[in-house]
Each structure stands twice: as C-alpha cells, then as structure tokens.
C-alpha positions in Angstrom: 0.0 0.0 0.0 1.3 3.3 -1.0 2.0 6.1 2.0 3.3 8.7 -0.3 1.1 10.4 -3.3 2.1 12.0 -6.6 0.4 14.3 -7.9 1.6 15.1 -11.3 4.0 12.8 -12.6 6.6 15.6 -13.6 6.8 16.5 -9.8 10.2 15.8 -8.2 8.5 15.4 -4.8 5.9 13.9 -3.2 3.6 13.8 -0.4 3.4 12.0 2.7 -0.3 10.6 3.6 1.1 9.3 6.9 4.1 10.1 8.7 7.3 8.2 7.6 10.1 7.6 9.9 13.7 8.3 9.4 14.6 4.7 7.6 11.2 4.3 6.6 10.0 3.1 3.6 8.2 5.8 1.1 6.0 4.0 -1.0 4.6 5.5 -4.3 1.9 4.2 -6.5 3.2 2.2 -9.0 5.6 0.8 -6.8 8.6 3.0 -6.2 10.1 2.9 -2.7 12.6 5.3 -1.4 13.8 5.3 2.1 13.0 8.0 3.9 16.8 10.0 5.1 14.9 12.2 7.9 11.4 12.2 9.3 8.9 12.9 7.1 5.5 14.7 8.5 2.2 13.3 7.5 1.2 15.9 4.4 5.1 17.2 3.7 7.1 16.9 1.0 9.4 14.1 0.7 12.1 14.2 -2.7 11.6 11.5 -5.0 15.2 12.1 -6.1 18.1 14.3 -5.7 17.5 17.9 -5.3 20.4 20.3 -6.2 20.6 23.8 -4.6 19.2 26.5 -6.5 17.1 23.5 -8.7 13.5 24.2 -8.8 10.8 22.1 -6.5 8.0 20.7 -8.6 4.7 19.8 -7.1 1.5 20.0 -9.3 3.7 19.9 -12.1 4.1 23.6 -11.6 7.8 25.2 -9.8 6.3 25.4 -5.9 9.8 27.2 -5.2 13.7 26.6 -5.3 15.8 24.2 -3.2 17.9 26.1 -0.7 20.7 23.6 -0.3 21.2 20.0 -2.0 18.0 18.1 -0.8 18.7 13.8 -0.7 16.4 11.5 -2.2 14.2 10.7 0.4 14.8 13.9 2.1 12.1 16.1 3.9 11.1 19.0 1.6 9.8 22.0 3.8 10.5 25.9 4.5 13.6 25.3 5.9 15.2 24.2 2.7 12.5 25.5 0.2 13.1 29.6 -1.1 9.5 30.3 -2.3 9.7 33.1 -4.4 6.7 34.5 -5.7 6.7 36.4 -9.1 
C-alpha cells in the first residue's frame, strides 16, 4: 500500500499521507520505494530524487519554489530548505 502520493508525474517530490520515519520506507503508487533519510511529517514533502541547490521544486507539475541547499532523495522538503519566491 502506498504512504506517499504523486500528484503530477513531472513532480520531483511527493507527499506523505502518513508520517514516515527516518529509515522508513516511502512507498509510491506504481511501486517505487525510497527510504526516507529524515522524518517525514504526514502531508510534507518528501524528494523523489536528488535535489540540487538553487534547482526548482516541482509539485502539481508547476515550480512550488527553489531548493535552498542540495535536498537527498528521500529527504524532507519543507521551509527550511525551500526559497518560495513568488513572481
């Protein structure tokens, strides 16, 4: 059973439907499973794969922001590593 949904399958990150432990499995519909490299809160952002700093965050297939610093695959995705900028 999947814990983590995608929304748009351009999306570099995903979100949590329950939380997911450091070490924990994220598990995406289709069957992709990352492990989880830091608590990830129920309804967060988790990365799906490696973020570089300064690379955009993608979530509804649409650029929610801009990584802050390199974010791991499986890493939480939140305002402490996420620069939104609004245009």
């Amino acid at each position: 059973m999947h814990n983590v949904a995608l929304i748009n399958p351009g999306d570099n990150v995903g979100v949590a439907l329950a939380d997911i432990p450091k070490g924990g499995e994220a598990r995406l519909p289709g069957g992709l499973v990352i492990t989880a490299v830091q608590d990830i809160p129920c309804s967060h952002k988790v990365a799906l794969r490696d973020i570089s700093s300064g690379e955009p965050v993608l979530k509804y297939g649409e650029e929610i922001g801009f990584a802050r610093e390199d974010i791991p695959r499986g890493g939480w995705v939140h305002t402490h590593n996420l620069d939104i900028r609004e245009g």
